[in-house]
N, C-alpha and C positions, 0 to 999 in steps of 0.2 A: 812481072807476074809470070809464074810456070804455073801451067795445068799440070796437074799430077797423072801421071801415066794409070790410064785403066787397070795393068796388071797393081798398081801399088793398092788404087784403094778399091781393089774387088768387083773391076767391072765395072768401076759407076763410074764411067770417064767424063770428067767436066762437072762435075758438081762440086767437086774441093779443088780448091787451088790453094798455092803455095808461094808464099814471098820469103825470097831472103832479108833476110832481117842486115846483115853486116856481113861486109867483104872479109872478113876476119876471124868470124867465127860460122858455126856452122848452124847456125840458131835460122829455123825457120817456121813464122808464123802462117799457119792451114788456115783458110777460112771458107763460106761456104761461097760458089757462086752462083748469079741468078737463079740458073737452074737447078742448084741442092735448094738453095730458098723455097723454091717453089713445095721443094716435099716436106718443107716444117708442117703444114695443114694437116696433109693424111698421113707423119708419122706420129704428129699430136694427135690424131684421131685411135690411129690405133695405140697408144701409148696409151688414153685414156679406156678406151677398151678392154685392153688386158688386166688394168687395176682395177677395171669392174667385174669384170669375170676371173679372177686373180685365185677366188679358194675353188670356183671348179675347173679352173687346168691344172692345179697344184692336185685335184682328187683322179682327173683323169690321169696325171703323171705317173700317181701313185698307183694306182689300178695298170699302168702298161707294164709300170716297173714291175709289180707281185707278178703278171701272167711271164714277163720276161724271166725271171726268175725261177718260175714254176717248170717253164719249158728247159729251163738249161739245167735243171736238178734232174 
């Protein structure tokens, strides 16, 4: 098993790890460990969150973009 170095997967040190799959080729299977497990709950929570409130961030989006727009014209 290698832990994947924090700078690879953005800080999250220890939540993915990495096996080499063959001394031969470069093929390596990421999967989660204990500790990424543990955020399957509250990224499934917010995962389900955001597909409930899905058309008003897509209205707020819309709304930052116009004023953004508005400001740089």
């Amino acid at each position: 098993m290698i832990v994947v170095p924090s700078a690879f997967t953005g800080g999250w040190s220890r939540t993915i790890q990495a096996t080499p799959c063959s001394l031969l080729t470069r093929r390596v299977e990421y999967s989660l460990t204990p500790l990424g497990e543990s955020l399957r709950e509250p990224f499934g929570q917010l995962y389900d969150w955001t597909v409930e409130h899905s058309g008003e961030i897509q209205n707020c989006q819309r709304a930052y973009d116009a004023r953004a727009d508005a400001q740089s014209s």
